[in-house]
C-alpha positions as CSV (number, residue, x, y, z in Angstrom):
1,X,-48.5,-8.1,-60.1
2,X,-44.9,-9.1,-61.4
3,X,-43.9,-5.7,-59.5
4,X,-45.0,-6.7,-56.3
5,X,-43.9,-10.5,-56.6
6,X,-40.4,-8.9,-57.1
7,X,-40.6,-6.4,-53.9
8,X,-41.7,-9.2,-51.7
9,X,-39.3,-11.5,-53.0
10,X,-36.5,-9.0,-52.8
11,X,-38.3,-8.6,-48.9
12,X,-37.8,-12.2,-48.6
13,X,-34.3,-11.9,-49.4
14,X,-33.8,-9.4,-47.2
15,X,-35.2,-11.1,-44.0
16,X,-33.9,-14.2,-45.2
17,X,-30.0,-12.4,-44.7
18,X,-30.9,-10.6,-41.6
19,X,-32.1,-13.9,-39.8
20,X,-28.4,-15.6,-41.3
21,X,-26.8,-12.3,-39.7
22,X,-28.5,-12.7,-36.5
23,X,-28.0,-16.2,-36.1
24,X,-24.4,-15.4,-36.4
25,X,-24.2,-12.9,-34.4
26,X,-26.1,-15.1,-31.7
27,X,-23.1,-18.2,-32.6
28,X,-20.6,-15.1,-31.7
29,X,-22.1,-14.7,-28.7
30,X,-22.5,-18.6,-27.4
31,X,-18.9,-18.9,-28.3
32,X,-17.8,-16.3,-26.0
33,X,-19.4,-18.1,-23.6
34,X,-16.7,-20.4,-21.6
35,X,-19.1,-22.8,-20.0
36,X,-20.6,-25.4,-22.5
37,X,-23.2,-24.9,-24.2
38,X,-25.6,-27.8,-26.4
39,X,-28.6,-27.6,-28.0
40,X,-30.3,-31.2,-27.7
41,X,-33.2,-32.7,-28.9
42,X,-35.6,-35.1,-27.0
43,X,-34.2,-38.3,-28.1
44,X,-30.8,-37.7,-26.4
45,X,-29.2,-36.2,-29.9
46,X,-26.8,-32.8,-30.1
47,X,-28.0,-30.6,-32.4
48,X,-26.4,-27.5,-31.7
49,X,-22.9,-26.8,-29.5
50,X,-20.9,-23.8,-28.6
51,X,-17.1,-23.5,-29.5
52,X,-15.9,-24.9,-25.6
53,X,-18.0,-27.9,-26.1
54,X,-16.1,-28.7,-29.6
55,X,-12.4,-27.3,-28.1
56,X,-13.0,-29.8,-25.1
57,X,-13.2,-32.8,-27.2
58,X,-10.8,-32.0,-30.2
59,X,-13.4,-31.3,-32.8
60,X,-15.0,-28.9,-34.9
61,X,-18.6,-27.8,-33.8
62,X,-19.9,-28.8,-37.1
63,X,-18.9,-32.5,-36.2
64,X,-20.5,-32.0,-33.5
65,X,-23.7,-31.1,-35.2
66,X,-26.9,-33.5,-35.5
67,X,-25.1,-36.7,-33.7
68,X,-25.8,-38.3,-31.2
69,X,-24.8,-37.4,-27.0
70,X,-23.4,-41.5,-27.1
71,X,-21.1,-40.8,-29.8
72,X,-19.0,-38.6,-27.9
73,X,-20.0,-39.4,-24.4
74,X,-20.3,-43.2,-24.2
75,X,-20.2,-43.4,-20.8
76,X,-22.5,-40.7,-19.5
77,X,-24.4,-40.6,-22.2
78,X,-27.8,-43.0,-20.7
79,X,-27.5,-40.9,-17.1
80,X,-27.6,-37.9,-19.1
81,X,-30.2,-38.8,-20.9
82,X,-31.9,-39.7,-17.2
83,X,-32.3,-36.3,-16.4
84,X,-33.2,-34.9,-20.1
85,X,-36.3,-36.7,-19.8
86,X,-37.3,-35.4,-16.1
87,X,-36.8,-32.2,-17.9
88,X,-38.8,-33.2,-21.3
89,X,-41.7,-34.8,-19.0
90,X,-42.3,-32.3,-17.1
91,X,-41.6,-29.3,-18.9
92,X,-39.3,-27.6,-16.1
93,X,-35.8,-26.5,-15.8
94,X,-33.2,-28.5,-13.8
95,X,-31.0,-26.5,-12.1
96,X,-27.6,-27.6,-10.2
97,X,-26.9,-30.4,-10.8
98,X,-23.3,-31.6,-10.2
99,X,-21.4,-34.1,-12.2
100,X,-18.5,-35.3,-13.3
101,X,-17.3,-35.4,-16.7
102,X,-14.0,-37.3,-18.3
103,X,-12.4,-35.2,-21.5
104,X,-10.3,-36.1,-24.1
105,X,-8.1,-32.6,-23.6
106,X,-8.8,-31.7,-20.2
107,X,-9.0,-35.2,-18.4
108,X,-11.7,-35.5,-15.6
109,X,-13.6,-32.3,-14.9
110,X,-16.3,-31.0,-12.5
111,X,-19.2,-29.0,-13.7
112,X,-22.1,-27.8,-12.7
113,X,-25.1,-28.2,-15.1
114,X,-28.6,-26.4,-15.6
115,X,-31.2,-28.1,-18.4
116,X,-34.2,-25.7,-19.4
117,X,-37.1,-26.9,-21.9
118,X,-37.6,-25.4,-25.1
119,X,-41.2,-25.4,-26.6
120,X,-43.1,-24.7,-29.9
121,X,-46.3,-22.3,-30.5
122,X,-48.5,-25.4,-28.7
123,X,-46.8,-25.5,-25.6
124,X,-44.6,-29.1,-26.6
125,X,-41.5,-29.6,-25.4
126,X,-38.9,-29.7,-28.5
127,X,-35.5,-29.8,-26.7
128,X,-33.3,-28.5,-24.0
129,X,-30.6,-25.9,-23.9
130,X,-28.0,-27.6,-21.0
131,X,-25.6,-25.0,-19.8
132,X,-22.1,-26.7,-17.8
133,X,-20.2,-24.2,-15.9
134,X,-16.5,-25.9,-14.8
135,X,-16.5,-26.1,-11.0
136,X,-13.7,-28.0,-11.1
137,X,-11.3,-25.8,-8.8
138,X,-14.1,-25.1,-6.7
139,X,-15.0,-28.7,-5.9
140,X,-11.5,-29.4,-5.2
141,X,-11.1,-26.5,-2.6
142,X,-14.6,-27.7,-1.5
143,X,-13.3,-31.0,-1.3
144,X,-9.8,-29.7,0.6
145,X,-11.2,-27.5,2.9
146,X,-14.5,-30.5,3.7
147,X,-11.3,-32.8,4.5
148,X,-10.0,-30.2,6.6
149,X,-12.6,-29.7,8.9
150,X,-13.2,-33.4,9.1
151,X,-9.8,-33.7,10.5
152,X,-10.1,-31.2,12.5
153,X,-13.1,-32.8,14.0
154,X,-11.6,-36.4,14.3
155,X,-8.5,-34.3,15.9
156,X,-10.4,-33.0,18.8
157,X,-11.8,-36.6,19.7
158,X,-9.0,-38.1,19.5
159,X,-7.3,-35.3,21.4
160,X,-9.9,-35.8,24.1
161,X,-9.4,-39.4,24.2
162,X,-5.8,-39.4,24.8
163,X,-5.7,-36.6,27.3
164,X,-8.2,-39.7,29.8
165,X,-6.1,-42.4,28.5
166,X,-2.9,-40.4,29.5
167,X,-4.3,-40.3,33.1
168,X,-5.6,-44.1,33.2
169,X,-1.6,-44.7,32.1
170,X,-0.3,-42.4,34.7
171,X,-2.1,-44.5,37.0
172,X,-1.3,-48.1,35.6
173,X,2.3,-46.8,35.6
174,X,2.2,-46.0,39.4
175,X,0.1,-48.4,40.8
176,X,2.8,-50.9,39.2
177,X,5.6,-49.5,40.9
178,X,3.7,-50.0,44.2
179,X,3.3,-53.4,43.4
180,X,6.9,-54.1,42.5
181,X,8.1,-52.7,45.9
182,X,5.2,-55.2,47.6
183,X,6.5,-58.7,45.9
184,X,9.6,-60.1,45.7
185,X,12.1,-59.1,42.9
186,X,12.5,-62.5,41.4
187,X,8.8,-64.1,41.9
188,X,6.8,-64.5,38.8
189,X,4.7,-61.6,40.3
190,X,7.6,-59.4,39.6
191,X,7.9,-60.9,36.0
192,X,3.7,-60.3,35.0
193,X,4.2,-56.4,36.7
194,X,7.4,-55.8,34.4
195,X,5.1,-57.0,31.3
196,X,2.3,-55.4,32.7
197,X,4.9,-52.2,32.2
198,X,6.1,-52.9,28.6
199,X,1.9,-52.8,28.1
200,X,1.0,-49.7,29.4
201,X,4.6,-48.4,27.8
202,X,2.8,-49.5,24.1
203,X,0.0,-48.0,25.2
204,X,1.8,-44.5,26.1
205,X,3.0,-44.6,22.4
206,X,-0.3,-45.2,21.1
207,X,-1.5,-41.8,23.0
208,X,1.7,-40.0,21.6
209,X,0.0,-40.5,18.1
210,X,-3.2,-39.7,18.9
211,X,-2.1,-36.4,20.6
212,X,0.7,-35.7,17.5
213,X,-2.8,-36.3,15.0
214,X,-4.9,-34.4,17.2
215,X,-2.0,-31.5,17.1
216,X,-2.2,-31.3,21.5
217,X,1.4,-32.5,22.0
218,X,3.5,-30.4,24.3
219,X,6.2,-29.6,21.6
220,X,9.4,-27.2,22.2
221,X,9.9,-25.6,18.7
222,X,13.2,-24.2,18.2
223,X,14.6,-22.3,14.7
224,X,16.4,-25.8,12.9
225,X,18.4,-26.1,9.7
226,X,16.4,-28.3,7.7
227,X,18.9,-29.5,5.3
228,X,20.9,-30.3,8.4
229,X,18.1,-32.3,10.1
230,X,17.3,-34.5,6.5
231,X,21.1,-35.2,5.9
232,X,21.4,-36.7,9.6
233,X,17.7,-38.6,9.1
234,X,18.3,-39.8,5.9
235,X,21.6,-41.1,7.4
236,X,19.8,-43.3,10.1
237,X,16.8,-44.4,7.8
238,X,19.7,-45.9,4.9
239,X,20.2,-48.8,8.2
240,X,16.3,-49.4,9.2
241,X,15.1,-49.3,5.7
242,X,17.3,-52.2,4.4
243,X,19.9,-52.8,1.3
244,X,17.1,-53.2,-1.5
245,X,15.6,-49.3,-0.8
246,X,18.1,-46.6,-2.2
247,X,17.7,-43.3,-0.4
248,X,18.7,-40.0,-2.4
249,X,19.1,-37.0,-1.1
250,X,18.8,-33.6,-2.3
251,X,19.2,-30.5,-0.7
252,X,18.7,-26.5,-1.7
253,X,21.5,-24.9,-2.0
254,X,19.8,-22.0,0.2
255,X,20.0,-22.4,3.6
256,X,16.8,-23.4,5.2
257,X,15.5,-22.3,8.7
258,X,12.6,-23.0,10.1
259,X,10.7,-22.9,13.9
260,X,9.8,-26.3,14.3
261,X,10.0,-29.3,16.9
262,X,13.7,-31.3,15.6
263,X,11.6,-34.1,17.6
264,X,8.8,-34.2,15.7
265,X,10.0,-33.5,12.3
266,X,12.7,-36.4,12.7
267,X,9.2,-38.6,13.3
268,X,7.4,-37.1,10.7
269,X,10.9,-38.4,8.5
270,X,10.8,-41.9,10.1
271,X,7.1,-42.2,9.6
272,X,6.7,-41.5,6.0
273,X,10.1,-43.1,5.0
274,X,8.5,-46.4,6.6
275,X,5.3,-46.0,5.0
276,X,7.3,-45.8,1.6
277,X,9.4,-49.1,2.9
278,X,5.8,-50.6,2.9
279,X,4.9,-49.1,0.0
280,X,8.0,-51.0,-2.3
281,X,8.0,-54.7,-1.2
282,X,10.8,-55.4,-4.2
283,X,12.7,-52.5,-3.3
284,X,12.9,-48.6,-5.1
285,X,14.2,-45.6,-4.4
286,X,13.1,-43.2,-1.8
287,X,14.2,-39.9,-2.1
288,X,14.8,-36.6,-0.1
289,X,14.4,-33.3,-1.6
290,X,14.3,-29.8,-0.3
291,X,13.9,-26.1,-2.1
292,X,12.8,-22.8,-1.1
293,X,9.5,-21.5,-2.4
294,X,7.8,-18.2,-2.3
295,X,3.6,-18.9,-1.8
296,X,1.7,-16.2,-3.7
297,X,-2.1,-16.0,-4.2
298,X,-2.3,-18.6,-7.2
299,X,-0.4,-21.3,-5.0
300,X,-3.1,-20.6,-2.0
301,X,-5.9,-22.3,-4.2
302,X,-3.7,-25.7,-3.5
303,X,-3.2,-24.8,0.2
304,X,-6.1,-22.9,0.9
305,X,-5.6,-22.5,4.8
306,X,-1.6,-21.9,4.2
307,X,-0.5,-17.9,4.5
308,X,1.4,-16.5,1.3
309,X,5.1,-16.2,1.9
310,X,8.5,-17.7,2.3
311,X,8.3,-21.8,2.4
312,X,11.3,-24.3,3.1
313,X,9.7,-27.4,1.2
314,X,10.5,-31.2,2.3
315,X,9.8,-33.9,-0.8
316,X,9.4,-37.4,0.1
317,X,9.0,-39.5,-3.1
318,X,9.2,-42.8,-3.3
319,X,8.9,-45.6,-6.6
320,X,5.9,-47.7,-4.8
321,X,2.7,-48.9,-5.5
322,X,1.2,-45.6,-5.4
323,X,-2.6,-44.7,-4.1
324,X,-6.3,-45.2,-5.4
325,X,-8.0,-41.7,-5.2
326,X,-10.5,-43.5,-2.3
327,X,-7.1,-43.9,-0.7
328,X,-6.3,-40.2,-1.0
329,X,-9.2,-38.9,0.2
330,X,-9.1,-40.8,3.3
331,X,-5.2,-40.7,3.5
332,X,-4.7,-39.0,6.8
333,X,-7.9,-40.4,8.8
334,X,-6.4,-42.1,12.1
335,X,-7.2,-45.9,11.7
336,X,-7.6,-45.7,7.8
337,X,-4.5,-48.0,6.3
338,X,-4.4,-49.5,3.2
339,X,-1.8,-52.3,4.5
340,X,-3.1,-56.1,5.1
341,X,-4.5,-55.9,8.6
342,X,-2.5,-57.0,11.4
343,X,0.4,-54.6,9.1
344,X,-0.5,-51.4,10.7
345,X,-3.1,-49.4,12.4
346,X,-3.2,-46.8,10.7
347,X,-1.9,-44.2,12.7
348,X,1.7,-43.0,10.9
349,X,0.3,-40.6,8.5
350,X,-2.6,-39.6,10.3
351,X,0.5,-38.7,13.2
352,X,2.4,-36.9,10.1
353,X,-0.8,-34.8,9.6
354,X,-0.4,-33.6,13.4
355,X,3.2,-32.6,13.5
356,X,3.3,-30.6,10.5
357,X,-0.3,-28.6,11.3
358,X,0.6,-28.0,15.1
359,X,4.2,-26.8,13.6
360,X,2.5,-24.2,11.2
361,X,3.4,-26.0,7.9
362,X,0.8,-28.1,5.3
363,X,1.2,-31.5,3.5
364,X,0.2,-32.0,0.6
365,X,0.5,-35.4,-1.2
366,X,0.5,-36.7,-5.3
367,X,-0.2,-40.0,-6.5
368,X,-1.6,-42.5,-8.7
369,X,-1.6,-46.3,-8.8
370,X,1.8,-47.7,-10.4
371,X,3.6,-44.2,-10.5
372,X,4.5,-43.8,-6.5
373,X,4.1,-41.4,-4.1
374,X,5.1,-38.1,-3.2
375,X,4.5,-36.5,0.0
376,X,5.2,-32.5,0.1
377,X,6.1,-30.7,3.8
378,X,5.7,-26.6,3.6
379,X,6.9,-25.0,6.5
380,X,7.5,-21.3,7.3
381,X,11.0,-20.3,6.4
382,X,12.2,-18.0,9.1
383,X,15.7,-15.3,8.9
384,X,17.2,-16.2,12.0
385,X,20.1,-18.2,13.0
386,X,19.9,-22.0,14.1
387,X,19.1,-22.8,17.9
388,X,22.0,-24.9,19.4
389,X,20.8,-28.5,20.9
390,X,19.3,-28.8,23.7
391,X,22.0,-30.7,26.4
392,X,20.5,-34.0,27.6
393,X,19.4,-34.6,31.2
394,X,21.4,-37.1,33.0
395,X,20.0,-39.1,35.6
396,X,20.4,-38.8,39.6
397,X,19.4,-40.9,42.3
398,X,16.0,-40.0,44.0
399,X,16.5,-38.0,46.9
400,X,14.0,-37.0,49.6
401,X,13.1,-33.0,50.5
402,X,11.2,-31.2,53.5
403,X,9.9,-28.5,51.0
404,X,5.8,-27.8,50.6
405,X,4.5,-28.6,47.9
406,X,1.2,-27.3,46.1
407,X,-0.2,-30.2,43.9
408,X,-3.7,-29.6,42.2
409,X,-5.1,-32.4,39.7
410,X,-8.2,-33.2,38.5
411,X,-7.9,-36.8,38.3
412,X,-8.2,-39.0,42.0
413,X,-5.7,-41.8,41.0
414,X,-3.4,-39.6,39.8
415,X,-3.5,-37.2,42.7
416,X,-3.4,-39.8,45.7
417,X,-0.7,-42.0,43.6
418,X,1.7,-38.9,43.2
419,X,0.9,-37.5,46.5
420,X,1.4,-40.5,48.2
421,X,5.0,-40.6,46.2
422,X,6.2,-37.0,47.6
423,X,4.7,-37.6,50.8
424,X,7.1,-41.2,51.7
425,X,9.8,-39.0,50.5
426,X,9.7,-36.3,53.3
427,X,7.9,-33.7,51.0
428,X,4.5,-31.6,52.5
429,X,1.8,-31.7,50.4
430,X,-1.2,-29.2,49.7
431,X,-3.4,-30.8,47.6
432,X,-6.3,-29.5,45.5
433,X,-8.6,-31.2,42.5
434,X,-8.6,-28.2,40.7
435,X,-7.1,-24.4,40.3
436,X,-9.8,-22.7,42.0
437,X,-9.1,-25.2,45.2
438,X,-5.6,-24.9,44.8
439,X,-5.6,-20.9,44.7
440,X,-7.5,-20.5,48.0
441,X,-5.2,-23.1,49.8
442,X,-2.2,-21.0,48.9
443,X,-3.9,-17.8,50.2
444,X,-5.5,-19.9,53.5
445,X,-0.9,-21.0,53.4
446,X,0.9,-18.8,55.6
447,X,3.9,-20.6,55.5
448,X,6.3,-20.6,52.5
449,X,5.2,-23.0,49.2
450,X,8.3,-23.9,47.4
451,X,6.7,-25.4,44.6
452,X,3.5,-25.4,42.3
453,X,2.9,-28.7,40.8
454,X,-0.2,-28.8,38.3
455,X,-1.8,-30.3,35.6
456,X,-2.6,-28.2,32.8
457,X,-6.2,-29.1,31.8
458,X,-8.5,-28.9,34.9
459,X,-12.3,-27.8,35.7
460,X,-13.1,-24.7,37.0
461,X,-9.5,-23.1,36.9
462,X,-7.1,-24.7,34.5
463,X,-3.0,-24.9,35.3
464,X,-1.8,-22.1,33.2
465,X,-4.3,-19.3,35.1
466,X,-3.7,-20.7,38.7
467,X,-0.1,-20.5,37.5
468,X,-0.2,-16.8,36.6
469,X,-2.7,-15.9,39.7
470,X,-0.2,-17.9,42.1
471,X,3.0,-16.3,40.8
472,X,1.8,-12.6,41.8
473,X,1.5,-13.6,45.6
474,X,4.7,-16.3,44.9
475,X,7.1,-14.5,43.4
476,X,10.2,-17.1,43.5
477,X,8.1,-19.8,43.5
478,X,8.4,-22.2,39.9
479,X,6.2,-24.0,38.4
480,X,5.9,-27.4,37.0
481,X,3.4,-28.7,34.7
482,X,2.2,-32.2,34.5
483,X,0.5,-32.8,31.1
484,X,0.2,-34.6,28.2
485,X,-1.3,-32.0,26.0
486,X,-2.2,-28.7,25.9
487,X,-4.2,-26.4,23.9
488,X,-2.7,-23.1,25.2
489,X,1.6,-22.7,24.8
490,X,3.4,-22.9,27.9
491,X,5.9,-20.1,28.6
492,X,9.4,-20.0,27.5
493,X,11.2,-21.6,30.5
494,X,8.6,-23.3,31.7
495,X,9.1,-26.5,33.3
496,X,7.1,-29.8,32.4
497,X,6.7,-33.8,33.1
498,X,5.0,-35.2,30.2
499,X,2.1,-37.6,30.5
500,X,2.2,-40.5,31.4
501,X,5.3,-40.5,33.8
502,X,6.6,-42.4,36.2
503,X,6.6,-41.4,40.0
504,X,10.5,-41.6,40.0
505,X,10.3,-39.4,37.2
506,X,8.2,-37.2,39.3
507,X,10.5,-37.1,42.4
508,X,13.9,-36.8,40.5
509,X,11.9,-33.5,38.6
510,X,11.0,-32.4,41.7
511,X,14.2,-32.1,43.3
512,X,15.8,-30.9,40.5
513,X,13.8,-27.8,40.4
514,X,13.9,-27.1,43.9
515,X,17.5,-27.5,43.9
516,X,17.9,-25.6,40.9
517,X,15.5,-22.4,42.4
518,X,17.8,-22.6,45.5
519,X,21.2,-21.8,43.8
520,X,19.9,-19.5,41.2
């Protein structure tokens, strides 16, 4: 008997090690494991956590041991509990469930958690193994490219929008300088149609924004030194932003080049270092800073629909108020502002979004409340010298032609208004409401046409195809687009009268062209 109490207590022993080794072995294994891992009990209690559980928090796992969840997660720990018990009541797994977690060593964190029931020889629950796996860079690239699209969205509404609007202004604009040739120059007629301009002039800005957002502005990109173009902004901005806002400037000691609209970048300049003016009622320092960086594939997580290569970055920082995250994520909406209404509309960053998408860069902006704000410009560097300045146009008096003319647009007013215009002026007009008209009246012409005028967006047959298809029967005749976006790029060369315009405008570009084709 005493024999066989000793085997089966030495059998004892020897189970007894090999459930301690395998235990082990199993705690090895969890470890390894980087999501986190608990062991809970149905009243809300850890009983069991692997090592990144007990790293995350700054204690041993042991600590961890037999305590309870609201010990170490006082703020999530009821919600938590919320779904434990779905899991506990009904004896099923949870599966993916997002949340948001805040961690003494890693700050706030996204994960995505599963919760599966664990159950005794009767069938009763007894506790829940929860398994977190860190989404945290996925959410935010989730979160980026979400933003993206939304933009995106918003951009081809708004692009929409101001293309009609640019047509009603076109109008406005011409059916006032009718007027004003009809009523006498010093009657309060006069007065109300020169006001009635200024209107429709604040009303062509507010089109310029929503085309610059909704990246459809006719731009004319040319290869700029960057550093060049800051120095001489920064320059400007020292006398609008006022004596209580220093401005600092630092430039890379590379030289940078990049293809880009000097236009629209000294805009994008203007409109952020306002928005930092706003941002610093007491005064601050706003700051200029550019450097040379090379984008590689780790970088591309941050900018996930940037290219790798060569960037010339553009710093904007500022010692403001700084932004809320709610502020962030809604930072370059058009109409979203955070200023006191009547302050702004909301239009200035959403207008800086524009100009640096539709000139191949990405913005990227850090903040938080109290610590200021710093906006970050990446364009494409590119190895070629710096473009000279384009000369500006001086102004000549309106003179009258006997040319032909081929004018197709889509829009009535516009059409009769500028047709009307060229007509008093000795011009002869073929007109047409779109490309497909406007191509069979040349071939029906057989008399020379000495110009093409057309707007770029029509039905049927937009401008750029009837130009192309009217140039291989017209040879010497140019072209000259009337537009205030675009969504294809006109041709090197090509010859343009932005939307809204006015007919003198018109008639002085007309002649100029003609003129111009004449000598050449």
């Amino acid at each position: 008997m005493k024999s066989e109490r000793k085997s089966g207590d030495a059998e004892s022993e020897l189970s007894r090690k090999e459930l301690v080794r395998r235990c082990e072995e199993l705690q090895l294994i969890v470890d390894a494991i980087p999501a986190f891992v608990f062991y809970k009990d149905t009243e809300n209690g850890i009983l069991r956590v692997n090592r990144a559980v007990a790293d995350s928090l700054g204690v041993t796992a042991e600590a961890l041991s037999n305590t309870p969840t609201v010990r170490w997660y006082p703020e999530q720990a009821s919600e938590y509990y919320r779904d434990d018990l779905e899991v506990i009541t009904s004896g099923k797994p949870k599966l993916g469930i997002v949340e948001s977690i805040s961690l003494p060593q890693l700050g706030k964190r996204w994960f995505e958690t599963a919760k599966l029931p664990q159950f005794d020889a009767q069938g009763r629950v007894i506790g829940i193994v929860v398994v977190s796996q860190d989404i945290t860079d996925r959410k935010q690239l989730e979160d980026r490219l979400l933003q993206a699209q939304k933009l995106e969205s918003i951009g081809r509404l708004a692009g929409g929008v101001a293309h009609d609007f640019n047509n009603l202004l076109t109008s406005i604009f011409g059916l006032i300088a009718v007027a004003q040739r009809e009523v006498p120059a010093g009657s309060m007629a006069h007065e109300y149609l020169a006001l009635l301009n200024l209107a429709a002039e604040g009303g062509a800005n507010l089109t310029k924004q929503l085309l610059a957002f909704a990246r459809r502005q006719i731009i004319e990109p040319q290869v700029i030194d960057l550093n060049a173009l800051v120095l001489e902004t920064s320059n400007l901005l020292q006398r609008v932003l006022g004596e209580d806002i220093d401005v600092s400037v630092a430039l890379s000691s590379h030289g940078l080049r990049v293809k880009a609209d000097a236009n629209q970048v000294s805009q994008l300049l203007l409109n952020l270092a306002l928005n930092a003016r706003d941002a610093m009622p007491r005064g601050g320092t706003l700051s200029f800073q550019t450097a040379q960086l090379e984008i590689d594939e780790g970088l591309l997580r941050s900018l996930p629909d940037a290219t790798a290569g060569n960037y010339a970055v553009l710093t904007v920082r500022d010692t403001g108020e700084g932004l809320s995250e709610e502020a962030k994520a809604h930072l370059f909406e058009p109409f979203f502002t955070t200023k006191d209404f009547g302050k702004g509309t909301g239009l200035g960053l959403a207008m800086c979004y524009g100009i640096v998408k539709q000139n191949g860069g990405h913005i990227s902006v850090e903040s938080k409340l109290g610590s200021g704000t710093a906006f970050s410009i990446y364009l494409p560097e590119v190895d070629a010298p710096a473009d000279a300045a384009p000369s500006p146009r001086s102004s000549v008096p309106v003179q009258t032609g006997t040319e032909t003319l081929l004018f197709a647009e889509d829009d009535d007013l516009v059409r009769h208004l500028a047709v009307t215009e060229l007509s008093s002026h000795g011009y002869r007009l073929i007109v047409a409401s779109n490309g497909e008209e406007a191509l069979k009246a040349a071939e029906e012409h057989p008399g020379d046409i000495h110009l093409l005028i057309t707007d770029v967006i029509m039905p049927k047959m937009g401008g750029l195809e009837l130009a192309r298809k009217f140039r291989k029967t017209r040879l010497h005749a140019p072209v000259l687009y009337i537009s205030g976006y675009t969504h294809e790029a006109l041709t090197d060369g090509a010859h343009l009268l932005r939307k809204p315009f006015a007919q003198e405008a018109l008639l002085a570009r007309v002649r100029a062209i003609l003129d111009a084709n004449t000598t050449s």
